[in-house]
BALOBA-1460 file (C-alpha; in Angstrom, 3 decimals):
// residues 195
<rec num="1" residu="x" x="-31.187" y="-21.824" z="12.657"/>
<rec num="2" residu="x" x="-32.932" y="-18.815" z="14.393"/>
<rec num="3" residu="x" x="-31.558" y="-19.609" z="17.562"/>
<rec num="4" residu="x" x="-28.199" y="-17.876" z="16.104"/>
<rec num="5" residu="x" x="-29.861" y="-14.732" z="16.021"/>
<rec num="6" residu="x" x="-29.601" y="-13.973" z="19.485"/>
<rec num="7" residu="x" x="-26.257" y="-13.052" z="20.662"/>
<rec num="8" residu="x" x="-24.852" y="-13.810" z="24.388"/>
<rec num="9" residu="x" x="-27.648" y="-17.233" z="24.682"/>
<rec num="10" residu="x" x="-26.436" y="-20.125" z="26.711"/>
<rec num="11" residu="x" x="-27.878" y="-23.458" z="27.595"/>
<rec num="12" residu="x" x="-29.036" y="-24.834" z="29.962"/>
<rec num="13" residu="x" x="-26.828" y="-27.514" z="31.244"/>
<rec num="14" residu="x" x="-25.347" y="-30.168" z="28.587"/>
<rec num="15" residu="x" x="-24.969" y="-33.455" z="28.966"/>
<rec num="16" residu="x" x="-23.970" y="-36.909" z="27.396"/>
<rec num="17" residu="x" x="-26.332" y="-37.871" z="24.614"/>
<rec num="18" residu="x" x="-27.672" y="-34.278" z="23.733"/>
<rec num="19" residu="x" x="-27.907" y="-33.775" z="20.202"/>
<rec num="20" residu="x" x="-26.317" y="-30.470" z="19.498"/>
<rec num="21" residu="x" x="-25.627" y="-28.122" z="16.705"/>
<rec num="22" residu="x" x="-22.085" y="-25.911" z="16.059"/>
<rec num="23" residu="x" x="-22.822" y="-22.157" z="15.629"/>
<rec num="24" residu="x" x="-21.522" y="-20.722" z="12.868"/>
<rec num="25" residu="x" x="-20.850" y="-24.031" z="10.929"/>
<rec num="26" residu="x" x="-23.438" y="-26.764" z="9.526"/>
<rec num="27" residu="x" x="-22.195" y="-29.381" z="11.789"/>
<rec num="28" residu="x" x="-24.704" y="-31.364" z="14.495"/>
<rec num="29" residu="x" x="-23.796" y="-34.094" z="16.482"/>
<rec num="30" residu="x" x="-24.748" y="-35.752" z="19.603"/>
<rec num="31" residu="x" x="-22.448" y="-35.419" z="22.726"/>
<rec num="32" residu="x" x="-20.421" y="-38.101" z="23.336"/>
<rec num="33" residu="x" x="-17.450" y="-36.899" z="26.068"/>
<rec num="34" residu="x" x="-17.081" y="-34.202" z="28.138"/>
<rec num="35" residu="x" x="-14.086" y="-32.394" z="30.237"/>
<rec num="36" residu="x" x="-13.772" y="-29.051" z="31.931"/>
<rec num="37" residu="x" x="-12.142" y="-27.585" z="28.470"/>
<rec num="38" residu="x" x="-13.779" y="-29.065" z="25.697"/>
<rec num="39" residu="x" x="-17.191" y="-31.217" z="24.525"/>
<rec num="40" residu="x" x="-16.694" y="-33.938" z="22.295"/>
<rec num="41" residu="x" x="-19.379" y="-34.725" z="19.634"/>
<rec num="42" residu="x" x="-19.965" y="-37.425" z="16.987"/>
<rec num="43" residu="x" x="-21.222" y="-35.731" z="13.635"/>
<rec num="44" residu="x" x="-23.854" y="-37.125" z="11.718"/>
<rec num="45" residu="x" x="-20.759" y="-37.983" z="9.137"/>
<rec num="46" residu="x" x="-19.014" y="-39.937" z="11.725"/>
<rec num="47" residu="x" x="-16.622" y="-38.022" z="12.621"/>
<rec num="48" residu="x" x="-15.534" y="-37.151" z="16.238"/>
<rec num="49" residu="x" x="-14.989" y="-33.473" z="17.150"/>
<rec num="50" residu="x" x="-14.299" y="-30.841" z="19.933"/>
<rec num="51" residu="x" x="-15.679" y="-27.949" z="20.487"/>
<rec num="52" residu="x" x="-16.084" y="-25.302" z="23.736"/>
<rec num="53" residu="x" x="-19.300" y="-25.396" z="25.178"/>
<rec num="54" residu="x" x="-19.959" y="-21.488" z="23.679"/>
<rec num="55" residu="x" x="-19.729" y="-22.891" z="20.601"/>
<rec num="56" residu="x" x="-22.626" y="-25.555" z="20.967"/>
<rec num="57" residu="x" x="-26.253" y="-25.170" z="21.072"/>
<rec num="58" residu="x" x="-29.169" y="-28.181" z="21.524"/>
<rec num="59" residu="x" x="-30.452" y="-28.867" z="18.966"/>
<rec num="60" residu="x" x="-34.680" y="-28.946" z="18.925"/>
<rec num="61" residu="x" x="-34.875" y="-27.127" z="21.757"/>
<rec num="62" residu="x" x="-37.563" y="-23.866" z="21.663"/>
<rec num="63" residu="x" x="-36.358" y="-20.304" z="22.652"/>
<rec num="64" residu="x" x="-37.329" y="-21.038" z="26.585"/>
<rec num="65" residu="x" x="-35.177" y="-23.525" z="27.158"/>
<rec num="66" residu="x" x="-32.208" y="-20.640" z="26.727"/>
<rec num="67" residu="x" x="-31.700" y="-17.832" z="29.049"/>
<rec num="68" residu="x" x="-30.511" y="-14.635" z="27.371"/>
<rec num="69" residu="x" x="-27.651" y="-12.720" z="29.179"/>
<rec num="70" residu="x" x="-26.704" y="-9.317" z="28.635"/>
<rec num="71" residu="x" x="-23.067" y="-9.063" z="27.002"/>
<rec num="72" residu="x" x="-20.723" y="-6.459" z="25.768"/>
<rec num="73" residu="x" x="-20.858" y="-6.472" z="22.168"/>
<rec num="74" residu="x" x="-16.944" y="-5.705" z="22.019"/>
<rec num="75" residu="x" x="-16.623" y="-9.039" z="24.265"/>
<rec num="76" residu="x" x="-18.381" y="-10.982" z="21.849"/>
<rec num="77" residu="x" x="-16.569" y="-9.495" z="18.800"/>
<rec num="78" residu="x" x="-13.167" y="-10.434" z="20.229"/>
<rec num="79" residu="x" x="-14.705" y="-13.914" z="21.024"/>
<rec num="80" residu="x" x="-15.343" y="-13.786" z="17.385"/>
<rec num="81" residu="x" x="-11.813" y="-12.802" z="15.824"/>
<rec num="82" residu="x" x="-8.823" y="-14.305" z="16.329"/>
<rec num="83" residu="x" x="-5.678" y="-11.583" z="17.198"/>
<rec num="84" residu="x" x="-3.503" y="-10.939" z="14.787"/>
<rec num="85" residu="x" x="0.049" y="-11.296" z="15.675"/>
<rec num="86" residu="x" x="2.467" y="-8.714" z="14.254"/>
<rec num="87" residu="x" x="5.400" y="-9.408" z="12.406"/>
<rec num="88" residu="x" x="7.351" y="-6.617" z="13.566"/>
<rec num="89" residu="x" x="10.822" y="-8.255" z="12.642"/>
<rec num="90" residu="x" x="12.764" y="-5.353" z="10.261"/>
<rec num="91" residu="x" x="15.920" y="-5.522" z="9.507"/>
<rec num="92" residu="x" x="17.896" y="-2.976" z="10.370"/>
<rec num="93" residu="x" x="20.297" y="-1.696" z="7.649"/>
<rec num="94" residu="x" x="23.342" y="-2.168" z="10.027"/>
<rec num="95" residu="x" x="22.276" y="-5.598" z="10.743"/>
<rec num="96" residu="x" x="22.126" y="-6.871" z="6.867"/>
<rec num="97" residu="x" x="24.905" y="-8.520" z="5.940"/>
<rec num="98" residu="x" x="26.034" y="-7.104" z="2.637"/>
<rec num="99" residu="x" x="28.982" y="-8.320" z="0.525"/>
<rec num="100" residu="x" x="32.650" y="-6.835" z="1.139"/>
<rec num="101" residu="x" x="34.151" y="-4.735" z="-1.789"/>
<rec num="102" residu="x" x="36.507" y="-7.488" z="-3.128"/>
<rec num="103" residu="x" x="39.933" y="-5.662" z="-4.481"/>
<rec num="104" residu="x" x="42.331" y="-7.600" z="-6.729"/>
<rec num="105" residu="x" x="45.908" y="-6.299" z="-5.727"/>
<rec num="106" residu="x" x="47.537" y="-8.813" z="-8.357"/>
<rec num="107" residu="x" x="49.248" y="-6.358" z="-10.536"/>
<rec num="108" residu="x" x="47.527" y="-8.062" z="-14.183"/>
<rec num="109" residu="x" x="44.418" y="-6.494" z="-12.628"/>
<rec num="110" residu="x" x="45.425" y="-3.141" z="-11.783"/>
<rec num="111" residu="x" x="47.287" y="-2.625" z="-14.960"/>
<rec num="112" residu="x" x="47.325" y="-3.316" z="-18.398"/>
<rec num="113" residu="x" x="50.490" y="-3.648" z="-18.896"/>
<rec num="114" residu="x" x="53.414" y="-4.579" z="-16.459"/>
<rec num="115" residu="x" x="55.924" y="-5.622" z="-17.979"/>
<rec num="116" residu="x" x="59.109" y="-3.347" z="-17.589"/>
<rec num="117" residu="x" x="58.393" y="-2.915" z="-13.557"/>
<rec num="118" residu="x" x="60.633" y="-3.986" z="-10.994"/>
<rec num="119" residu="x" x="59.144" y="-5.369" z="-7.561"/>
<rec num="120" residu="x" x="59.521" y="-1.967" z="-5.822"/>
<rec num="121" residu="x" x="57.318" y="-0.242" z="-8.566"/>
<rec num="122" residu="x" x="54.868" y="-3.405" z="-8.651"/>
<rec num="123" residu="x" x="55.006" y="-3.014" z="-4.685"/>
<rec num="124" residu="x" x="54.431" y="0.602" z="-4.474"/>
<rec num="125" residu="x" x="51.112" y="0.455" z="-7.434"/>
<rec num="126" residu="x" x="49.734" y="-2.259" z="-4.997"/>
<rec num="127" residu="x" x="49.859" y="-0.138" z="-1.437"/>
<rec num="128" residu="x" x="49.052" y="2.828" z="-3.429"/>
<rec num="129" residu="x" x="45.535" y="0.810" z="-4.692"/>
<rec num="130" residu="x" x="45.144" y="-0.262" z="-1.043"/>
<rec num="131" residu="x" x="45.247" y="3.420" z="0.192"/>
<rec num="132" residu="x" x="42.956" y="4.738" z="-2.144"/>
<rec num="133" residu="x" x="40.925" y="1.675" z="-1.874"/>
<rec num="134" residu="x" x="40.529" y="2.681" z="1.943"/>
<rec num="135" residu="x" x="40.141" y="6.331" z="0.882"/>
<rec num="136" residu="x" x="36.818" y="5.086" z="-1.140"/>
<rec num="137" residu="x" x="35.249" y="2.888" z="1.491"/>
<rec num="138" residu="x" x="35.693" y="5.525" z="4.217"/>
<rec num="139" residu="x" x="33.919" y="8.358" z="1.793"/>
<rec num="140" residu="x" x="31.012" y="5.965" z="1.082"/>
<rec num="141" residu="x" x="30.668" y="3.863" z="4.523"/>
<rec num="142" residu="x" x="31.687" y="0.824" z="3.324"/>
<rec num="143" residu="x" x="32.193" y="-1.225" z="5.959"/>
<rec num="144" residu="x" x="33.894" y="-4.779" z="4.285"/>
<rec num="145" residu="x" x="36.525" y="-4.776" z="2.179"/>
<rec num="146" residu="x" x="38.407" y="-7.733" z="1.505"/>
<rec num="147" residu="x" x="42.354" y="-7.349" z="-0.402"/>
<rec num="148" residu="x" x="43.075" y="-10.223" z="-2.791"/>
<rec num="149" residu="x" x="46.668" y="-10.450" z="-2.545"/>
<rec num="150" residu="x" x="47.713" y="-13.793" z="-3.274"/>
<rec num="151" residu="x" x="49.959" y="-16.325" z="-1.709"/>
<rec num="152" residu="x" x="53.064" y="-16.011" z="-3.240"/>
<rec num="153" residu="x" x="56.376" y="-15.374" z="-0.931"/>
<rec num="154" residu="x" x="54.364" y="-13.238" z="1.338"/>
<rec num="155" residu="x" x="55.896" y="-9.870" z="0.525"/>
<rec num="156" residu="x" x="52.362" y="-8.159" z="-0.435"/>
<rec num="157" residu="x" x="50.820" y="-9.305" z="2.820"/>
<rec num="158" residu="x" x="53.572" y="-8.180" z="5.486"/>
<rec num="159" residu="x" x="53.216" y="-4.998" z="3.709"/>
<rec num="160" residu="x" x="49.658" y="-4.467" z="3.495"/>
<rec num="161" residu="x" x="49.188" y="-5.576" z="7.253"/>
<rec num="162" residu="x" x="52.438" y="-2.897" z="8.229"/>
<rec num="163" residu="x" x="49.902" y="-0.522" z="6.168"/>
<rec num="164" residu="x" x="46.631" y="-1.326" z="8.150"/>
<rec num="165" residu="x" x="48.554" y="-1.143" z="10.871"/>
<rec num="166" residu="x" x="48.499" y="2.620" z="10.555"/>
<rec num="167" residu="x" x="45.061" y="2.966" z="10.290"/>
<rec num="168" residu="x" x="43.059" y="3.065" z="14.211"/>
<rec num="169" residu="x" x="39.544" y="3.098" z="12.622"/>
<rec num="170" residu="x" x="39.820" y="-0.508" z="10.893"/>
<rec num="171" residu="x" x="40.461" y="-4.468" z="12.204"/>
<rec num="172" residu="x" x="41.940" y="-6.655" z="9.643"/>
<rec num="173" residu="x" x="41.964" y="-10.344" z="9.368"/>
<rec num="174" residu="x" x="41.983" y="-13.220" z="7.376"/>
<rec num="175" residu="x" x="39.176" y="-13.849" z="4.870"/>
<rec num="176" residu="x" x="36.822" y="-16.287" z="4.593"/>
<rec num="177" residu="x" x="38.655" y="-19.269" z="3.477"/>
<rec num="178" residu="x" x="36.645" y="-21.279" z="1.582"/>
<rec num="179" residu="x" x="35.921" y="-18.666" z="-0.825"/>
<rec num="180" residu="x" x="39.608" y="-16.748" z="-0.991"/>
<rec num="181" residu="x" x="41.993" y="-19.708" z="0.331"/>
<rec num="182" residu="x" x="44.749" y="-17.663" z="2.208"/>
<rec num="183" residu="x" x="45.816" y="-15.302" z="-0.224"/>
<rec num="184" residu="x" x="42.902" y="-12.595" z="0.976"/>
<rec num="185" residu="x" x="42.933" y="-10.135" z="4.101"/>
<rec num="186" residu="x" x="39.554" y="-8.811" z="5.275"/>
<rec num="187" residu="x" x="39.447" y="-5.385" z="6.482"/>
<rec num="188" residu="x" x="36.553" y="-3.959" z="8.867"/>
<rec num="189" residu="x" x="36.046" y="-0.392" z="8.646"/>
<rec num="190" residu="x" x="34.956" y="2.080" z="11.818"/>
<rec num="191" residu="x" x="32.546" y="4.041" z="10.647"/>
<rec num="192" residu="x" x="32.224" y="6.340" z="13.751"/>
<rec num="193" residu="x" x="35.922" y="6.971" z="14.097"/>
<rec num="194" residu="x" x="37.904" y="9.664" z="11.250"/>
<rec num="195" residu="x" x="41.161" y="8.269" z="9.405"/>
């Protein structure tokens, strides 16, 4: 095809039965349907296609039945190549959503051995785990932390929630249910605010 050597050529004026080639593809046809947006062709294989009419080019027709026109080359290259679009999506590190520090307050998994302590002593190894729990997360920016404190009669919660009370740089709520039940509190942590 040495018509493709020449960049910016046009036809003349297409019409209905013109047997035309595709530029840059080994594909010929002859015109079968055209519209204002696209010109149909049916391929030598069959096959009906569309194409714009800057794609197409009569076929058997010499070099002065085309009119050369004068084009920017940097028009024709981005007639060429197809844009790019950018995935410019990051994720921010505030916006990931990591997985809370999970604390056990049942006593079996604070100490090894607990037998010999009355409630209060129980009760006061618990809080003090909580505080330095909080201690921890507010030195390293943790921003989750979720208390495991069981259902029992209630006694660890009121006092863990009298405790969080104190604190103004932290929310507290239930935790997620279907993996703790109801015997977890969740605790969000301020990271902007001081303890």
């Amino acid at each position: 095809m040495i018509l493709n050597i020449f960049v910016g050529i046009k036809c003349n004026i297409l019409k209905i039965g013109d047997r035309v080639e595709v530029l840059d593809e080994a594909i010929s046809g002859v015109i079968t349907f055209m519209s204002s947006d696209y010109i149909t062709i049916l391929t030598t294989e069959g096959f009906e296609m569309k194409y714009t009419e800057k794609e197409l080019i009569v076929a058997n027709s010499t070099l002065s039945d085309f009119e050369i026109i004068p084009r920017d080359i940097s028009t024709i290259i981005s007639e060429k190549t197809t844009k790019k679009v950018k995935n410019n999506k990051r994720t921010k590190p505030k916006d990931r959503k990591l997985p809370p520090m999970e604390v056990d307050l049942h006593i079996h998994q604070l100490i090894p051995k607990s037998k010999g302590l009355n409630n209060f002593e129980i009760m006061t190894i618990q809080l003090d785990t909580v505080k330095r729990q909080l201690e921890f997360a507010f030195s390293k920016k943790i921003q989750r932390i979720v208390f495991i404190h069981g259902v029992g009669e209630g006694v660890l919660r009121i006092e863990l929630e009298f405790l969080l009370k104190r604190y103004d740089n932290i929310k507290f709520y239930d935790a997620d249910f279907q993996k703790y039940g109801i015997g977890a509190t969740e605790v969000y942590v301020y990271q902007n605010k001081k303890p």
